[in-house]
N, C-alpha and C positions, 0 to 999 in steps of 0.2 A: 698263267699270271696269278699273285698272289691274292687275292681278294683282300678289299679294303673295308674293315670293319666300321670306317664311318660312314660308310657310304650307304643309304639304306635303298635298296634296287626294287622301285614301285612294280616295274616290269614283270619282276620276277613272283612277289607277291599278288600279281590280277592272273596271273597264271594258276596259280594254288587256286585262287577264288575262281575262277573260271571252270576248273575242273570239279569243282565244289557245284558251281549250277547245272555243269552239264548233265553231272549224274542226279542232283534232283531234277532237271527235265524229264531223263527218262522216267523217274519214280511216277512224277506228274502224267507221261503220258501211258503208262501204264492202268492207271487209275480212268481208261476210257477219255480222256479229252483229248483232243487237238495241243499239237504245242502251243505255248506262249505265245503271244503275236505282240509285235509294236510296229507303227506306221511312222515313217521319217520323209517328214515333207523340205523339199529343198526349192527354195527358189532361187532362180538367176544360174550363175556361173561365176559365183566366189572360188579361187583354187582352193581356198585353205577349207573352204567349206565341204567343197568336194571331197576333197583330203579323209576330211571330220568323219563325213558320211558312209566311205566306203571302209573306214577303219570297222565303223560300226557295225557294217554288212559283214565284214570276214569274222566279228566277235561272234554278232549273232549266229553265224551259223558254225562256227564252231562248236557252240555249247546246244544248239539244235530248237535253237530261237527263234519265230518266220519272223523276220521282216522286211516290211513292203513298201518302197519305197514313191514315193510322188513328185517329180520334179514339175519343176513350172518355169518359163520364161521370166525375164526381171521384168516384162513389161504386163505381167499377170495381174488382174486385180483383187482388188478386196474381199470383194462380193463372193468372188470363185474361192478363192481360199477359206473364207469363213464355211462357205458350204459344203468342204471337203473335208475339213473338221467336223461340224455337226454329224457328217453323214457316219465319221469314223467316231465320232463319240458313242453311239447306238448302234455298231456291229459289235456282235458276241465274241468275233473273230479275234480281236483288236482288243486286246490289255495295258498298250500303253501308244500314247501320242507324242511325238518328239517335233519341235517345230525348231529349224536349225537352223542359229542368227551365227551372223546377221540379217537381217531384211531388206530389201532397197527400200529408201530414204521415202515413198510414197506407200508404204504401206504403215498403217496404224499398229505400232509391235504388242502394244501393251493391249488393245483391243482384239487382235488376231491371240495373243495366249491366254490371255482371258475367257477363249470361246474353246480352250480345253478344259474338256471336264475335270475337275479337280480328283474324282477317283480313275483317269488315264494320263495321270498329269505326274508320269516317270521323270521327268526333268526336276518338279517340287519346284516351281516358280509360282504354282497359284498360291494367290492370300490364302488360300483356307489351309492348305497345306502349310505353309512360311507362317500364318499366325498360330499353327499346332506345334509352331518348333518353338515359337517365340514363351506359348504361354505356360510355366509350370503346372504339372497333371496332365497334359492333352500330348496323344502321341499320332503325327500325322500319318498321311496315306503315307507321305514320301518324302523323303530327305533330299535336298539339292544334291546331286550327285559328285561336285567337285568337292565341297566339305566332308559329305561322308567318306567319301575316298580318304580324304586327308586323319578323317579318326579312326577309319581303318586301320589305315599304315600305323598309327600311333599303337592299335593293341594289338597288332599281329607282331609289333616290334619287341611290347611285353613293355613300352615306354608306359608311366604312369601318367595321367592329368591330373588325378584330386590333389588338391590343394596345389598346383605350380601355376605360377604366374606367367599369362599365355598373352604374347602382343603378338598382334594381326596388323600388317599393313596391310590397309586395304579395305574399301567399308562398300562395296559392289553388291548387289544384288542377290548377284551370284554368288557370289565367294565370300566375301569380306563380313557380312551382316548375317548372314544364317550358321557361318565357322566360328562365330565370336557367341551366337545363340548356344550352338552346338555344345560349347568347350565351357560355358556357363553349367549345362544340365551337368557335364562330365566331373563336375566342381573344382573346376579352374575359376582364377580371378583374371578377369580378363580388362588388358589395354587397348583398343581401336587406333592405330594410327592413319594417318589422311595426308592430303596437298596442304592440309591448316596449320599441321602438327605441329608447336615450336619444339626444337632441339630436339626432334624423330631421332636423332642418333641416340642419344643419351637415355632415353626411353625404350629403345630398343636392346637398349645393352642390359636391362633390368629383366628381361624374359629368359624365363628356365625351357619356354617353347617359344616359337619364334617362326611365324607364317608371313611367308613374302606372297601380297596377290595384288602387284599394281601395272605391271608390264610397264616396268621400265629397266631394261637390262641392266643388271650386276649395280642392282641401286645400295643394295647394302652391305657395307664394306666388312672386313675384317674386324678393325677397332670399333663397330656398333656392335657385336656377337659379344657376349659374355662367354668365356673360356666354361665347356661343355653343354653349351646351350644345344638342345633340338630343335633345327633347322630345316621346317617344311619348305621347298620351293612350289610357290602356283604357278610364276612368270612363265610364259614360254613368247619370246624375242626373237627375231629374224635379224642376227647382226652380219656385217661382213668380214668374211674368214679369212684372216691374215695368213695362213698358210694357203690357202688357195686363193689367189688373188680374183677378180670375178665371178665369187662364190658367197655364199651364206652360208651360216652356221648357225643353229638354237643354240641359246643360255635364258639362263634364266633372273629371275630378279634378283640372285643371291649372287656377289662373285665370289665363284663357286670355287676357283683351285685356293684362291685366300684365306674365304673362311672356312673351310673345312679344315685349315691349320688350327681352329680353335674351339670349333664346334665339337659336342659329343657325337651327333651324328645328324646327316644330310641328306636328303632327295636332290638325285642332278636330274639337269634337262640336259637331252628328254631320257626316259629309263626311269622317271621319278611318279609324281600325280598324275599325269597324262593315263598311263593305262589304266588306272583304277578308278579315274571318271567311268571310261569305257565299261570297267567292269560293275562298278555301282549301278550304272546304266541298266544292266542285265540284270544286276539283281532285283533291281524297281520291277521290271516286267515282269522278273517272275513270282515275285511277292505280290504282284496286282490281280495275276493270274491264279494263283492258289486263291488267294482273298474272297476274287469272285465264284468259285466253286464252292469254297464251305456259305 
């Protein structure tokens, strides 16, 4: 099949980067340490969680990463969990803590990752981390992993940011608020869109990049894309598969066979962002890992 050169294959770039860490691991352990370690604590029996978790274990060990995994019952408390953090924040072993949401609704979310240390804090959701991305001069331990994915892809594609006008839907945490930080230092001028947004289409159509992260399937049409716009997709959506009828299918927040009629080029779901969380992931750990050795 011919390959489609707007089509930018996330997949296929966490792969290059993947074999990129693995052989710094060995460099690493070569140099007398232990591998990299990161601990991924799961509570309950979310499937999607499950999902998340075990992608992670086959990355990790692919590029020769331990990680150790801690599940818990949804009816686990607080108390236990903070203390399996502390304990994992003061082993040697352990270069990065991953606390994988969602949580059940009785646990305190923001208190439980708050009690990861901010130098094992691979995910980059602590303040101290998120205000070193926010504030010009200061460069954090760690980048949220689904943005940096996302400017990855941008300079492995050889796509430029200085100076192009970069709208983000999306203002989350996660994604929406630290990708809008990001694409600032990158010296883009950036647009935040939201649920507030009046006339989001018309705003949208103004972006030379163009970051969909709200999980609402195939929200942005065709006529919102400016003709050669770059088109990151974050969304990843569970809709029902018209060709298979009692089935699901991923898409993503972009609809994708549309606008890719007009876009310069596009990340699909899934094959898009998704692998290169995973692989940001990896690289957090093993940047936390050398870190602590020098």
């Amino acid at each position: 099949m011919e390959k489609d050169n707007k089509i930018i294959n996330g997949q296929e770039i966490a792969e290059i980067i993947k074999k990129e860490i693995s052989s710094e691991v060995q460099e690493f352990i070569k140099t007398g340490r232990n591998p990299p370690g990161v601990a991924v604590i799961l509570v309950g029996d979310d499937v999607a969680s499950q999902t998340y978790v075990r992608m992670k274990e086959n990355a990790a060990k692919t590029v020769g990463i331990n990680l150790q995994k801690f599940t818990y019952k949804s009816d686990v408390s607080q108390n236990e969990i903070i203390q399996i953090i502390e304990q994992l924040n003061v082993r040697e072993d352990i270069d990065g803590i991953i606390v994988q949401l969602p949580l059940p609704p009785h646990l305190d979310k923001q208190k439980i990752l708050l009690t990861v240390s901010h130098e094992k804090d691979v995910d980059g959701f602590n303040p101290i981390n998120m205000g070193s991305v926010a504030l010009k001069g200061h460069t954090p331990l760690f980048i949220p992993c689904t943005p940096k994915g996302c400017i990855e892809i941008l300079k492995r594609e050889g796509i430029s940011i200085d100076g192009k006008h970069a709208v983000v839907v999306g203002r989350s945490n996660i994604v929406g608020i630290p990708l809008s930080l990001l694409l600032i230092k990158e010296n883009a001028t950036v647009t935040i869109c939201h649920s507030q947004t009046k006339d989001i289409d018309k705003i949208v159509a103004t972006g030379d990049l163009v970051f969909a992260a709200v999980g609402i399937p195939c929200m942005i049409k065709e006529d919102w894309v400016k003709p050669g716009a770059i088109c990151i997709d974050v969304g990843i959506n569970s809709v029902p598969d018209p060709k298979n009828p009692g089935r699901n299918r991923l898409v993503g927040d972009f609809d994708f066979e549309n606008v890719k009629k007009v876009a310069g080029k596009i990340t699909p779901v899934p094959r898009g962002v998704g692998p290169m969380t995973v692989a940001m992931l990896l690289r957090n750990t093993l940047d936390s890992a050398i870190r602590k050795r020098k």
